[in-house]
Structure formats: C-alpha cells, structure tokens
Backbone as a ProteinNet text record, in pm:
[ID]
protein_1_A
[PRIMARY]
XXXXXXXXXXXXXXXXXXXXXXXXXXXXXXXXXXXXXXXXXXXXXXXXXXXXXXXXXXXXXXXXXXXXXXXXXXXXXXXXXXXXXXXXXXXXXXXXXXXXXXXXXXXXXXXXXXXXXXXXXXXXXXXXXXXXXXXXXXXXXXXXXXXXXXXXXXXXXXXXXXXXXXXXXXXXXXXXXXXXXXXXXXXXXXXXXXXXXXXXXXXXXXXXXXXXXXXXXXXXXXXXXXXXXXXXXXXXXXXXXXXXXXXXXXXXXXXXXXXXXXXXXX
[TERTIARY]
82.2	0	86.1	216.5	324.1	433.3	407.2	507.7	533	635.8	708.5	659	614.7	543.5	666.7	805.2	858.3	866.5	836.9	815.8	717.5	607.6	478.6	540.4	586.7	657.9	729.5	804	914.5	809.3	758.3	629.2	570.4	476.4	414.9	546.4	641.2	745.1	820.5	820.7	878.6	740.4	609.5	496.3	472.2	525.8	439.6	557	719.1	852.2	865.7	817.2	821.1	765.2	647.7	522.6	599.8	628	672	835.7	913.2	1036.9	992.9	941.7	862.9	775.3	745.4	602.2	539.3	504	399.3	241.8	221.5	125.5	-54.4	-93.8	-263.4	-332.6	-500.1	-563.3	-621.5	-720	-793	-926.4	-1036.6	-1164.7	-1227.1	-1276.5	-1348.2	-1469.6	-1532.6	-1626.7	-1704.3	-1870.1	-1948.4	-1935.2	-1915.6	-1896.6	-1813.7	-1664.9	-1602.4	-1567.6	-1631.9	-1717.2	-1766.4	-1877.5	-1992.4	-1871.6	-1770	-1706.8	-1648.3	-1587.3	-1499.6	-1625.1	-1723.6	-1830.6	-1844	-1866.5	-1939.2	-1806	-1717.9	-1577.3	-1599.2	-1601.5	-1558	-1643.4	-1780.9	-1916.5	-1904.6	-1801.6	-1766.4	-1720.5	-1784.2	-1762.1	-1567.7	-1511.3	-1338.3	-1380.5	-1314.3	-1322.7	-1398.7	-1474.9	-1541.1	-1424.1	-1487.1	-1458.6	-1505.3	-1403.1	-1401	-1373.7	-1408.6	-1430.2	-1326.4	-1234.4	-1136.5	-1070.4	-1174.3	-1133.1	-1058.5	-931.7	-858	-854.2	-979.7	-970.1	-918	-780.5	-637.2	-543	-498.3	-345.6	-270.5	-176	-31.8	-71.4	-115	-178.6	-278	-297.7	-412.9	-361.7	-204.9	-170.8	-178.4	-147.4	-58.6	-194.3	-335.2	-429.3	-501.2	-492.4	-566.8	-483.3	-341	-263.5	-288	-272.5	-279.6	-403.6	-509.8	-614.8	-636.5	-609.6	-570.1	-532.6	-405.5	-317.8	-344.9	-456.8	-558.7	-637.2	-728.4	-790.9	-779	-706	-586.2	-555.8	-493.9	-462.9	-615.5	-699.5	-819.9	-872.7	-880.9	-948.5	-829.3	-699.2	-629.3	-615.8	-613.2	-643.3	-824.1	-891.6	-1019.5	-972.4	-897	-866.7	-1013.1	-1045.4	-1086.3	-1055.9	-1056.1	-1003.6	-1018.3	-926	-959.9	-935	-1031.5	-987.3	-967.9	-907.3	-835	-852	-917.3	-918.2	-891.8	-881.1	-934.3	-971.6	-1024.9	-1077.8	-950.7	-863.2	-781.3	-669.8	-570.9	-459.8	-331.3	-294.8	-241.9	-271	-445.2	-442.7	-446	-400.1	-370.6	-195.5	-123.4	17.7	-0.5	-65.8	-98.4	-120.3	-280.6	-309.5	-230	-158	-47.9	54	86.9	191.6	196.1	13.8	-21.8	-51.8	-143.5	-140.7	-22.6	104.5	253.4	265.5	262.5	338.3	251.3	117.5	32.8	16.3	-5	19.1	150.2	236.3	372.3	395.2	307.9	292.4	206.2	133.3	27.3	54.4	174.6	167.5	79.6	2.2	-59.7	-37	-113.4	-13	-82.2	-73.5	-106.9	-164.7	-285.4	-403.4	-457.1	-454.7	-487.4	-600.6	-535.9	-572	-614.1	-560.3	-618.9	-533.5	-584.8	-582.1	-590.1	-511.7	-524.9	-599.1	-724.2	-786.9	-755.1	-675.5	-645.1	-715.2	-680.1	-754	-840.4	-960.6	-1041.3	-1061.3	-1070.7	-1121	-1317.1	-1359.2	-1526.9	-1579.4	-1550.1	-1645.3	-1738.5	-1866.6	-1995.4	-2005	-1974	-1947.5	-1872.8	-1835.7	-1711.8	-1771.6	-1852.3	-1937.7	-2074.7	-2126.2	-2265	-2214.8	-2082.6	-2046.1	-2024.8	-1953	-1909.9	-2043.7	-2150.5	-2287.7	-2305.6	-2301.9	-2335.9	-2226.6	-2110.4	-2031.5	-1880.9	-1789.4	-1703.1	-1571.5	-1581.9	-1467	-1528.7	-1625.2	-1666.3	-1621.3	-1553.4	-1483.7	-1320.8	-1317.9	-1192.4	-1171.8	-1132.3	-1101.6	-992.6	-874	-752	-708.5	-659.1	-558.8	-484.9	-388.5	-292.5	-191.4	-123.9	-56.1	-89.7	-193.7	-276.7	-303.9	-282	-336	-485.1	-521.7	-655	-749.1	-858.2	-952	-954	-976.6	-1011.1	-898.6	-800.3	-649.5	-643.1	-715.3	-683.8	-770.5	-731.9	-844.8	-891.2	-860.8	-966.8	-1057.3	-1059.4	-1200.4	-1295.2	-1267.8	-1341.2	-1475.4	-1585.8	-1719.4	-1787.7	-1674.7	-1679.2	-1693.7	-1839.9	-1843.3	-1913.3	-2006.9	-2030.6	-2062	-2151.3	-2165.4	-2261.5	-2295.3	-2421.5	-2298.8	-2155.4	-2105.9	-1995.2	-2029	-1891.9	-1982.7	-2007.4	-2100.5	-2066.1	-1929	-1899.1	-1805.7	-1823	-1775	-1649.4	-1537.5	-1458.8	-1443.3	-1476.5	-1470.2	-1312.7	-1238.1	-1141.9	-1105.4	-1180.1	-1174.6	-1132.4	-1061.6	-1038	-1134.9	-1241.6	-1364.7	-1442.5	-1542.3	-1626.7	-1692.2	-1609.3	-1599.1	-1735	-1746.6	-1835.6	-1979.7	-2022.1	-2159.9	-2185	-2056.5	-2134.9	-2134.2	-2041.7	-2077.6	-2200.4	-2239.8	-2385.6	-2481.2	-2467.1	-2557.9	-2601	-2523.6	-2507.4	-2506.2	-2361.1	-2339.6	-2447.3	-2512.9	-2571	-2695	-2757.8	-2899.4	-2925.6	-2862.6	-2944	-2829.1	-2785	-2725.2	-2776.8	-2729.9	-2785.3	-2681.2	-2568.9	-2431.4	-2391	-2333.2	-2332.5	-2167.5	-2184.6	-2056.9	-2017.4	-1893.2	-1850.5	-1744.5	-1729	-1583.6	-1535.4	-1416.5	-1289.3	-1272.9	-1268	-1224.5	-1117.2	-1072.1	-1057.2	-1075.1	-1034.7	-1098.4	-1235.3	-1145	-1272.6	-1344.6	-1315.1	-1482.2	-1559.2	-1566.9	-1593.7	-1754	-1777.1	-1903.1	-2003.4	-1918.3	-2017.9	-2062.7	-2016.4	-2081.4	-2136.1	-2148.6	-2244.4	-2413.7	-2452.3	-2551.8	-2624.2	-2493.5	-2490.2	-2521.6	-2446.2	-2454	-2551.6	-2614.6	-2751	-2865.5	-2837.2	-2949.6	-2931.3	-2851.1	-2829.3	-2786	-2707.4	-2703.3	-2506.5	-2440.9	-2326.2	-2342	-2234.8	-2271.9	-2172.8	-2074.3	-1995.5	-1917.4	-1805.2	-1733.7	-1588	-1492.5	-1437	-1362.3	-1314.4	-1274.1	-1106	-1064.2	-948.2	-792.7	-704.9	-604.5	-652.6	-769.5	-797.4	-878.9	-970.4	-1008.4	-901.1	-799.3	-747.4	-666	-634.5	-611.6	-673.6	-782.6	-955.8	-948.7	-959.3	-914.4	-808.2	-679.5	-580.5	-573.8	-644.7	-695.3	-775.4	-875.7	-1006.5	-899.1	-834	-721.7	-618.6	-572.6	-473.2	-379.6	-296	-216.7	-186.4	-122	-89.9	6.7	12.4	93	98.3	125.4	167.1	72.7	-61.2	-189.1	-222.8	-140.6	-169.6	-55.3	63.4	180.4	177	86.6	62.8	-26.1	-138.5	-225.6	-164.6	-66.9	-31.4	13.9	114.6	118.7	24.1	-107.6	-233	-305	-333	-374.3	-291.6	-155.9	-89.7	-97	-95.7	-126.3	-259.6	-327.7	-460.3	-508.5	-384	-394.6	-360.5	-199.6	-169.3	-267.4	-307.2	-345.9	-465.4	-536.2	-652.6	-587.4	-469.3	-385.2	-304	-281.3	-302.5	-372.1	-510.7	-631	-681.3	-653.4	-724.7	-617	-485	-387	-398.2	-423.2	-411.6	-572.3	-701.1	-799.1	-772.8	-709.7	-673.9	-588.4	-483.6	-454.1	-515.8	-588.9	-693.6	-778.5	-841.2	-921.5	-827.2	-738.2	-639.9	-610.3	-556.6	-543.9	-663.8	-806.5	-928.7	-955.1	-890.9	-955.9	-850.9	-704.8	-603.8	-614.3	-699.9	-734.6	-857.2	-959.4	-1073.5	-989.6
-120.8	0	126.5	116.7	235.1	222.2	167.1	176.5	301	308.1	423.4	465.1	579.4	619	611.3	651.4	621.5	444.6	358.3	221.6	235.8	313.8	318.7	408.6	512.4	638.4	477.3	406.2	341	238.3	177.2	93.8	126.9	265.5	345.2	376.2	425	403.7	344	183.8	79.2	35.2	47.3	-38.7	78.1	172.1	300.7	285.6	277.6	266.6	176.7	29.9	-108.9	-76.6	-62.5	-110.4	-38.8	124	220	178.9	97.2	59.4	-48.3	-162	-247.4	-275.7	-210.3	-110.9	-275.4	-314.1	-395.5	-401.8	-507.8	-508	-526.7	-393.8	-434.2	-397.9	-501.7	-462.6	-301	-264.4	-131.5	-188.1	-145.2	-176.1	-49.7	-36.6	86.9	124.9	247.1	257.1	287.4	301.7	368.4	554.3	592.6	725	799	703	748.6	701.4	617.2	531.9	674.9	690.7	841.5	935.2	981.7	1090.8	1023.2	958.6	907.5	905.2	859.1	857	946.6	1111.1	1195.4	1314	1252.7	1350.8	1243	1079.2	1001.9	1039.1	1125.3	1127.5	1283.9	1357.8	1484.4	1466.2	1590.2	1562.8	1676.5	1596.4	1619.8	1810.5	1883.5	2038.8	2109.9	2046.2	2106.4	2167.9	2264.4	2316.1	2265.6	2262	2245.8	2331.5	2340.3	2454.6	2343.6	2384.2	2304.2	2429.3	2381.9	2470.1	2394.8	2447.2	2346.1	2454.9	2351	2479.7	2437.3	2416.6	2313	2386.6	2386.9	2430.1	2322.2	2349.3	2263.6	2137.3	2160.9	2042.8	1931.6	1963.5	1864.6	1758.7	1847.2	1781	1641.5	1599.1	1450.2	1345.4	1409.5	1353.2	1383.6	1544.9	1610.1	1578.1	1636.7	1675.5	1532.4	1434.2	1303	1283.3	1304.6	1305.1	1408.1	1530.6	1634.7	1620.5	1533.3	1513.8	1401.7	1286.4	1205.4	1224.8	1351	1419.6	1483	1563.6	1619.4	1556.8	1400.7	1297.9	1278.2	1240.5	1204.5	1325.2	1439	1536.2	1548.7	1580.6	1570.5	1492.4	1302.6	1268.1	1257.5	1306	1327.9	1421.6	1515.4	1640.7	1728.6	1724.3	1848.7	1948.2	2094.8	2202.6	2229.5	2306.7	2343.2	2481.6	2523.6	2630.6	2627.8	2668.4	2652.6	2780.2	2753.2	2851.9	2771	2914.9	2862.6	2987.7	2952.2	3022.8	3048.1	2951.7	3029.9	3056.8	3137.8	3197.7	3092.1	2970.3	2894.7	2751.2	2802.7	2674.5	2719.2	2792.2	2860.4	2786.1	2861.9	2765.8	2612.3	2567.1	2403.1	2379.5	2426.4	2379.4	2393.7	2529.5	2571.3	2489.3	2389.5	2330	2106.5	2136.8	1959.7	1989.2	2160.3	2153.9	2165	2242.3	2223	2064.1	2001.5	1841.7	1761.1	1750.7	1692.2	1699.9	1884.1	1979	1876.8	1908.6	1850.8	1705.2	1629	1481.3	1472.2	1553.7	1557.7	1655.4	1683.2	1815.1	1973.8	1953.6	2095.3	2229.5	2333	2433.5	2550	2637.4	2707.4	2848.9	2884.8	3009.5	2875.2	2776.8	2698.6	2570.7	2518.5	2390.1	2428.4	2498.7	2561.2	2690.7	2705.2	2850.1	2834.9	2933.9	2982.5	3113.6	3088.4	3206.9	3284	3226.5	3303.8	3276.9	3362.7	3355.6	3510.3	3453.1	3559.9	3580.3	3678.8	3632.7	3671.4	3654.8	3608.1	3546.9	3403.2	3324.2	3310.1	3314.1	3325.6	3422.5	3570.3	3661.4	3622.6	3534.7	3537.9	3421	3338.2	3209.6	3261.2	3377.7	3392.9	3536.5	3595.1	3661.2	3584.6	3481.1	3394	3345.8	3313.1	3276.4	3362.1	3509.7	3611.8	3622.1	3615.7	3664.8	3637.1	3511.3	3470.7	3611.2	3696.9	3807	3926.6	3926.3	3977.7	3964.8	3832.8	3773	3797.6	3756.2	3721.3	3796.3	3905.3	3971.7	3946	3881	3823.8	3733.6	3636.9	3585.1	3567.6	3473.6	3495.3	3568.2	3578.8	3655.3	3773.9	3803.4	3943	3981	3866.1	3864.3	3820	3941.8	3939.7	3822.4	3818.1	3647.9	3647.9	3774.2	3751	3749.6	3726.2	3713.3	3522	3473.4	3320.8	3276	3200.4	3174.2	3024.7	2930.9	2855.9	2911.8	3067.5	3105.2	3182.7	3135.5	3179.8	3117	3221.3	3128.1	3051.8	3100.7	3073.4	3176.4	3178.2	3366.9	3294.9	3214	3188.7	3033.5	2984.2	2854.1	2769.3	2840.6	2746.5	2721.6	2788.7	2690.5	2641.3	2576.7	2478.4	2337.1	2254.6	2148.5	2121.1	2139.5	2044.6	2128.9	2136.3	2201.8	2101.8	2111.3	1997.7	2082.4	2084.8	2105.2	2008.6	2034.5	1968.5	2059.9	1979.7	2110.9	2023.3	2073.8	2067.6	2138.3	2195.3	2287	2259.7	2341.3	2392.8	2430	2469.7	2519.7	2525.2	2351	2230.8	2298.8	2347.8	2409.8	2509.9	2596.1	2700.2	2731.6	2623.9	2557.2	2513.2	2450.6	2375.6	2500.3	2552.9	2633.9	2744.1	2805	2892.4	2851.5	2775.2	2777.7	2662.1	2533.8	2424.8	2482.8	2564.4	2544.7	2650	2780.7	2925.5	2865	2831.1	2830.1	2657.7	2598.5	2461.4	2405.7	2473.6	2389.9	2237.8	2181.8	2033.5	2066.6	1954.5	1931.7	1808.6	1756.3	1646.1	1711.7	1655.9	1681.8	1612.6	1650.9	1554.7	1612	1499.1	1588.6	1484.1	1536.5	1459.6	1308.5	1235.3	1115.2	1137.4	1232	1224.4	1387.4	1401.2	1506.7	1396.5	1326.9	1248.3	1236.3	1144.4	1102.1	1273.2	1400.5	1477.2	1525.3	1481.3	1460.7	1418	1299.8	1180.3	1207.6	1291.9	1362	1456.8	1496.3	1567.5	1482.5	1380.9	1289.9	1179.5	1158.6	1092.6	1212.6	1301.9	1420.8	1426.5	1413.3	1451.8	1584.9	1676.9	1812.6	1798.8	1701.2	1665.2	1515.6	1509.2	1378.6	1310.5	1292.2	1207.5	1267.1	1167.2	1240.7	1123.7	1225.7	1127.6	1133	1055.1	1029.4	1023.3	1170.6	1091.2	1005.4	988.1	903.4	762.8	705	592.4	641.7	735.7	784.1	824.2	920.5	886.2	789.1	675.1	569.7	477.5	444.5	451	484.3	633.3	705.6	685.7	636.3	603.1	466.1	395.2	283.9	301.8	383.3	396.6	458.7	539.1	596	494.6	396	308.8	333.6	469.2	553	558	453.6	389.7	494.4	584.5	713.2	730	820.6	867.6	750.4	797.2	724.5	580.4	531	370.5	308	384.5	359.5	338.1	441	508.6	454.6	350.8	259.4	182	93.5	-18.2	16.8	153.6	224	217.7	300.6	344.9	274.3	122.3	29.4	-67.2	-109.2	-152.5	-66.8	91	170.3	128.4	145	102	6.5	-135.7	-245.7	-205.4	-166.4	-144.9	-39.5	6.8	106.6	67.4	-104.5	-152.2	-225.2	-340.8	-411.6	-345.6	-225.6	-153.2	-104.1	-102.4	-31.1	-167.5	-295.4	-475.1	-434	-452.5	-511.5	-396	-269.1	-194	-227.3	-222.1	-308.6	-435.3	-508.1	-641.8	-638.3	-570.9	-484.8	-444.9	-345.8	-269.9	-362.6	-483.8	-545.1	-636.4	-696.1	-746.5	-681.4	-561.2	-437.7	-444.1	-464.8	-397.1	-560.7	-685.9	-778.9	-838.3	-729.5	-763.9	-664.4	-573.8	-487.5	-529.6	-617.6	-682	-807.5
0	0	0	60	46.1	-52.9	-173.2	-249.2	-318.3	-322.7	-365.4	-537.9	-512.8	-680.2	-808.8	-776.6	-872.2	-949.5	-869.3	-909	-1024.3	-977.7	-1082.1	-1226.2	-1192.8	-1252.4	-1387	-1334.8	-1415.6	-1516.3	-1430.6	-1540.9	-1622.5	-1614.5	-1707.4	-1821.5	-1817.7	-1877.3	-2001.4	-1898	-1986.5	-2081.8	-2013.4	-2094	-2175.7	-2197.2	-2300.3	-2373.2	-2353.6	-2432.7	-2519.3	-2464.9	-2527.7	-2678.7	-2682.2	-2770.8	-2870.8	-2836.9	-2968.5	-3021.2	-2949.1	-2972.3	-3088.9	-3030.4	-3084.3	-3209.6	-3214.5	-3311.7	-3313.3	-3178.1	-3203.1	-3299.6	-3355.6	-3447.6	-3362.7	-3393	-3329.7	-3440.2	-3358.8	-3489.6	-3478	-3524.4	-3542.3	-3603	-3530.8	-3527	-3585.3	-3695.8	-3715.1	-3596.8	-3577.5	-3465.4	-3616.8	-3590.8	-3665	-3703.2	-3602	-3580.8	-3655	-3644.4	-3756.8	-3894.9	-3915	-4052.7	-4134.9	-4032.1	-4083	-4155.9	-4004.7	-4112.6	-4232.9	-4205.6	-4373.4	-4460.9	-4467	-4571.5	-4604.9	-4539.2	-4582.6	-4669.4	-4641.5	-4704.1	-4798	-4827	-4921.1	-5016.7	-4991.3	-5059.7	-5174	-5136.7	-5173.9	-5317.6	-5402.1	-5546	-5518.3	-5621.9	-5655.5	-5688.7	-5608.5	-5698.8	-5584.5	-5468.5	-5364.5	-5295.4	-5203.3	-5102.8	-4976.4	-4891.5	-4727.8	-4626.3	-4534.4	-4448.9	-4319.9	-4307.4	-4169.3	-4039.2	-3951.2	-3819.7	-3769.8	-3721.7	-3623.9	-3483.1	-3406.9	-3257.1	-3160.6	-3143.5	-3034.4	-3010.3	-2939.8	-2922.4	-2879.1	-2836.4	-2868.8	-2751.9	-2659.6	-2526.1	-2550.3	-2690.2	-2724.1	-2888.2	-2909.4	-3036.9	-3042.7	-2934.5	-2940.1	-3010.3	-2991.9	-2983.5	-3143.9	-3177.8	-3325.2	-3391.8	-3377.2	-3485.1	-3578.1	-3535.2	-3609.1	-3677.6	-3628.8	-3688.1	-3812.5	-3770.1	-3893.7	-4022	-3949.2	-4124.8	-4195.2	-4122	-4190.2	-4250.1	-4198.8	-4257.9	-4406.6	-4363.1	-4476.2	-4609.7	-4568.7	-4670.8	-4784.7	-4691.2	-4775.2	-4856.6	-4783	-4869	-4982.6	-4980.7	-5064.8	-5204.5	-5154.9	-5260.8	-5328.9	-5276.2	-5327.5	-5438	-5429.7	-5495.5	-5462.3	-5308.2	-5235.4	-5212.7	-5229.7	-5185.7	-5025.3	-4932.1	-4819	-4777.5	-4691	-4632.8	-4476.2	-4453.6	-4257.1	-4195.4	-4116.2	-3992.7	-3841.9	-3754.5	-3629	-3532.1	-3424.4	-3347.2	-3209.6	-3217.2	-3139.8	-3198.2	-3169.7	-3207.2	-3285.4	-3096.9	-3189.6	-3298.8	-3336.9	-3359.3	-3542.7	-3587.6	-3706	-3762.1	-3654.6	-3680.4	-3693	-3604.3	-3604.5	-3734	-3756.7	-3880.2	-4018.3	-4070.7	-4139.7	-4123.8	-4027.8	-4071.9	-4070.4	-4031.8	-4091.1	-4222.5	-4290.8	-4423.4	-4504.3	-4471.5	-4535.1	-4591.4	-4451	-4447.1	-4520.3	-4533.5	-4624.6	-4736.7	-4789.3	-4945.3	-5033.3	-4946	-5015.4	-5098.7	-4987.2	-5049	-5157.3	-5166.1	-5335.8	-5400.6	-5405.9	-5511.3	-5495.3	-5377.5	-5385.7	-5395.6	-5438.4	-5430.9	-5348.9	-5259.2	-5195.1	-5264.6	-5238.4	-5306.1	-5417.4	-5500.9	-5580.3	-5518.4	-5415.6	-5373.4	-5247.3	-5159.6	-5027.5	-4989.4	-4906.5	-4850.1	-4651.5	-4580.7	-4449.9	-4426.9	-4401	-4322.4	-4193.3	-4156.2	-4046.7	-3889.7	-3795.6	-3669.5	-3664.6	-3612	-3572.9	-3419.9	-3322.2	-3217.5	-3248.9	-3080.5	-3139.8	-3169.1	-3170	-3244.8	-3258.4	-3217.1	-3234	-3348.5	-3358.5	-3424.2	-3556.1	-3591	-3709.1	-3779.2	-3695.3	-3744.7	-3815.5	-3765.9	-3837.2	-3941.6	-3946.3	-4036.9	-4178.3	-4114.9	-4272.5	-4349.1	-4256.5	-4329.3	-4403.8	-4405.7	-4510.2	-4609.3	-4610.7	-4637.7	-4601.2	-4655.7	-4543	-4560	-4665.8	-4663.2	-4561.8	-4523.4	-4403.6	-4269.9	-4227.3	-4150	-4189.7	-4322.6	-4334.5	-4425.3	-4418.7	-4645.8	-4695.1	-4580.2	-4656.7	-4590.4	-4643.8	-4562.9	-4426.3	-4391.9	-4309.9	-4298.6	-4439.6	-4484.9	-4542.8	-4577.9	-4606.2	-4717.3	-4809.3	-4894.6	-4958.7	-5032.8	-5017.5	-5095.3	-5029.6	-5098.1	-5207.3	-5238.1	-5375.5	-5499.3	-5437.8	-5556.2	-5521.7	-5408.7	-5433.8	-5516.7	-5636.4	-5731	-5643.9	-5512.6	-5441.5	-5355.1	-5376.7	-5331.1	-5468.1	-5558.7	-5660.8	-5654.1	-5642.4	-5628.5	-5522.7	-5413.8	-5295.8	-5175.7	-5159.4	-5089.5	-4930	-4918	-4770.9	-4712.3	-4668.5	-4640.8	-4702.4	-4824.3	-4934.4	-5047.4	-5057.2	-5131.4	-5081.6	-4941.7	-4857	-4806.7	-4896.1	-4842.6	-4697.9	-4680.8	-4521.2	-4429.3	-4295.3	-4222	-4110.6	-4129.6	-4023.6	-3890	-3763.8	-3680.5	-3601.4	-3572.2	-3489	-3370	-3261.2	-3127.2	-2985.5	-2899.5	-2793.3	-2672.1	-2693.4	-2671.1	-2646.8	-2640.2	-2694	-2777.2	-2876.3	-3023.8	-3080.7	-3089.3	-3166.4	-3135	-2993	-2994.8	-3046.6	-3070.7	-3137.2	-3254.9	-3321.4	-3477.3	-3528.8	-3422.3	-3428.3	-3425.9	-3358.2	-3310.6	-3403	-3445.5	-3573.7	-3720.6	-3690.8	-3837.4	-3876.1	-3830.7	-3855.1	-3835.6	-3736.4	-3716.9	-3747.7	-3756.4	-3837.6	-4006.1	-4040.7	-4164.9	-4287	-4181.9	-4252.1	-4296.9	-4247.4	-4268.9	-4219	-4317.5	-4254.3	-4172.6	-4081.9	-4007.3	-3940.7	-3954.2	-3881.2	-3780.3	-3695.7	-3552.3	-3548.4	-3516.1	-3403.6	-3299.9	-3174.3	-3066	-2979.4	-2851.5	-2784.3	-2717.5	-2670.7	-2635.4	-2522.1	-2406.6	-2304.5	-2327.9	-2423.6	-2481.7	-2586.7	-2635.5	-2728.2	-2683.2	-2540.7	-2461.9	-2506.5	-2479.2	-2472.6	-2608.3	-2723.7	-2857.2	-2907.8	-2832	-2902.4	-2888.6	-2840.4	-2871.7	-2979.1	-2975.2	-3148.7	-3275.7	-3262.4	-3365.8	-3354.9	-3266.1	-3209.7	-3285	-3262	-3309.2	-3472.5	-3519	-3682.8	-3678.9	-3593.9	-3589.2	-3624.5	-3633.7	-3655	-3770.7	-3854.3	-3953.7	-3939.2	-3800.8	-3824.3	-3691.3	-3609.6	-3504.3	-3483.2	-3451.8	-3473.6	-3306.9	-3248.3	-3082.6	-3072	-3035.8	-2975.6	-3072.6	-3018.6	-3082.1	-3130.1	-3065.7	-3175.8	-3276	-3248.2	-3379.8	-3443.2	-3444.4	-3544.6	-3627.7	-3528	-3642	-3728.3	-3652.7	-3722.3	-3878	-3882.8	-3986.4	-4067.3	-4018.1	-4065.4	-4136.9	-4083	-4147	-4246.1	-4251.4	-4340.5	-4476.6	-4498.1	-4606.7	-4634.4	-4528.5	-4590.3	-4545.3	-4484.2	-4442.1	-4296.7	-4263.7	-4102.8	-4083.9	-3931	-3900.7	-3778.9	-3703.7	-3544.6	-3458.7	-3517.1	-3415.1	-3399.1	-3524.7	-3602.4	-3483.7	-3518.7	-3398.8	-3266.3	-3229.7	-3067.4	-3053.7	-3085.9	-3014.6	-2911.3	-2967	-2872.5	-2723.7	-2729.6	-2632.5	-2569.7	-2556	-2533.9	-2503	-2540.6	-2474.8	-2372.5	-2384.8	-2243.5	-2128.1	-2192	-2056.1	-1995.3	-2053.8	-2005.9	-1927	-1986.7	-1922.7	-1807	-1776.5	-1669.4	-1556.5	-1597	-1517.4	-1463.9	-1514.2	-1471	-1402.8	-1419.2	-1347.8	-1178	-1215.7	-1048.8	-1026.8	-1019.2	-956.2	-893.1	-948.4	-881.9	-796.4	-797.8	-707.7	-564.5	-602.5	-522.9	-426.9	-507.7	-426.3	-310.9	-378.6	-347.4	-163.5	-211.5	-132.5	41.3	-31.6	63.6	161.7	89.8	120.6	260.6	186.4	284.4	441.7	392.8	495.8	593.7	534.7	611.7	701.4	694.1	733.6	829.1	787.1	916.8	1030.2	1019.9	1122.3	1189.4	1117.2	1202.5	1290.5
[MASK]
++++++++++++++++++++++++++++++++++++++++++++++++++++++++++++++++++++++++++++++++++++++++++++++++++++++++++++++++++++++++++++++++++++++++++++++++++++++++++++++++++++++++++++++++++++++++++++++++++++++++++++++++++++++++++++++++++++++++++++++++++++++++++++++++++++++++++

C-alpha cells in the first residue's frame, strides 16, 4: 500500500517505451462514428470546397494533430479544396503546418488547392459573419493577402457553397458551430475531438445536428486505417492500450490490497 510512486513512474514508462520501440502489431476496429465521417468527405464531389477549423493548441496535439493530417490525406487525394481557420490563435500555426506536411505529399499548391484564413477572435461573431459573407470575416488571408487574388475562393463567398464544415476542437468550439453555423445556416458538419470530450458529442450525432465524429487518438487511427495511411496514431495505439492495461492491473492489485489491509485490522 506504500510503495514508492517512482516504481509506478518506471512501469508506465517501460509499458508506453516497449510497444513504440517495438512497433507492435494491433488490430484497429473501425467505430461507426467514424465510418460516418470518412463517408461523408468520401461522398464529396473532386473540386469542392471544405471549411477546416482546427480549434487546439499545442496540449491537445498529441491527440488532433494526427487526426488532422488524416484528414488532410483524404481530402487531398479526393482532390478536395480546403480552407483553414481557427478560433484560437495557436491553432492557425498548427493547422499551417499539418497543411505544409500533407500539401507537399500531393503536389498541392497554396491560393490553388487551399488557402489559411487566419484567426479571428469572437467566435460566435465570425461564425454567423461567414454565413453572409465569409470576406466579411476574413477579407484576406494569413498573410494578407486578399480572398479575392486566391483563385480557391473563386465562387466561394459563404456557407451554401462549402457542403462540409470539419470542426477539430479541444472545446467547446463544436456548440457554437452547431448552433449557428448548422442550425441558423444549414451547414453540414462532422468533428474531431478529444478522447474524453468524445461522450459529450455523441448527442450531437444521435441528433443529426453533426454527420460524423471522430474520438481521440484511436479515432485517429480509425481514420488512418479507413485511407490506408498507417501514421503517429496507427503507432501510438499499442502504447495506449498496455497503458490502459496497466493502469486496470493496479487499480485490482491496489484493491486487493486494501481489502487485505481492512480484514487484518478486524
């Protein structure tokens, strides 16, 4: 019952070190949920536009960033166009540099194939601006150059011509996407989020007010599977589940334990 936490400190360790040294082989179970999203990007005619918020900062990468550049991959080889925003500051750099590392592998070319909108603060405000008008929100760029010199916003003025909205949030975000852009606009949208925000979405997507969600580091290998394109998350399962083991394997022993303790004191 008094063992010393660095013992635990060293296990978590070796069982999270092993697997990625290792690159032990697991399977990957698609969920339904993120079935939905891959369908509804797989369902997108080649030449569309996408609307990709990445709303994370750097504390939540280990979990989006992977999912992102899955993302990324598929709309890419669809030959989807994207546009990137986000609602917080750093989640602009984030996204700018899973679209670099992805762009590169298909040839894309930047103002052509996608574009960075930038950060706005406000969101509520910047979400029911783009419904009218997304250069109302945004009139240029990241770099400041203006929308209307990127010929992938040609013809592209608010949210009746962006069939799909990607939400990737560490947040909140996701409600007031819904809320606005989905229920005064009629914008469709799928998410990614976290693992333990995941439970509080599934309502969304129970409602039809979201068309797809994706959970966390197994969602994104989920995803990674669904493209073919095994990466960070495909890797970082095996990790992710021995932890797990372990961490159910001392919660019995430490019970076990206790119980002992409570029946040498009767």
């Amino acid at each position: 019952m008094n063992i010393n936490r660095r013992i635990i400190y060293l296990l978590v360790a070796i069982v999270v070190t092993i697997p990625l040294i290792i690159k032990l082989p697991m399977p990957v179970r698609i969920s339904p949920p993120v079935q939905l999203a891959y369908d509804k990007i797989d369902e997108l005619t080649p030449g569309s536009v996408v609307l990709l918020s990445t709303d994370y900062e750097a504390g939540t990468m280990p979990e989006l960033y992977p999912m992102t550049t899955a993302i990324l991959r598929h709309l890419f080889l669809k030959d989807i166009k994207v546009l990137l925003m986000s609602v917080y500051a750093l989640g602009v750099p984030i996204g700018a540099m899973a679209l670099d590392e992805v762009a590169s592998e298909y040839n894309k070319e930047y103002g052509v194939d996608y574009a960075v909108l930038g950060f706005k603060p406000g969101l509520d405000v910047v979400i029911v601006a783009m419904g009218a008008e997304i250069r109302d929100a945004f009139p240029a760029d990241y770099a400041g150059i203006p929308l209307d010199e990127l010929p992938v916003m040609e013809a592209v003025y608010n949210y009746d011509d962006i069939p799909l909205m990607i939400d990737l949030c560490s947040g909140s975000t996701l409600e007031s996407w819904i809320m606005f852009a989905q229920a005064r606009f009629g914008q469709r949208i799928i998410a990614g989020c976290t693992a333990v925000m995941a439970t509080s979405f599934y309502p969304y997507l129970n409602a039809g007010q979201i068309e797809g969600l994706i959970g966390g580091l197994k969602g994104a290998a989920e995803y990674e599977k669904l493209i073919d394109k095994p990466g960070v998350a495909t890797s970082g399962m095996p990790a992710q589940s021995f932890m797990h083991i372990l961490i159910i394997v001392l919660v019995i022993i430490g019970n076990i334990l206790y119980f002992f303790q409570l029946r040498r004191r009767s």
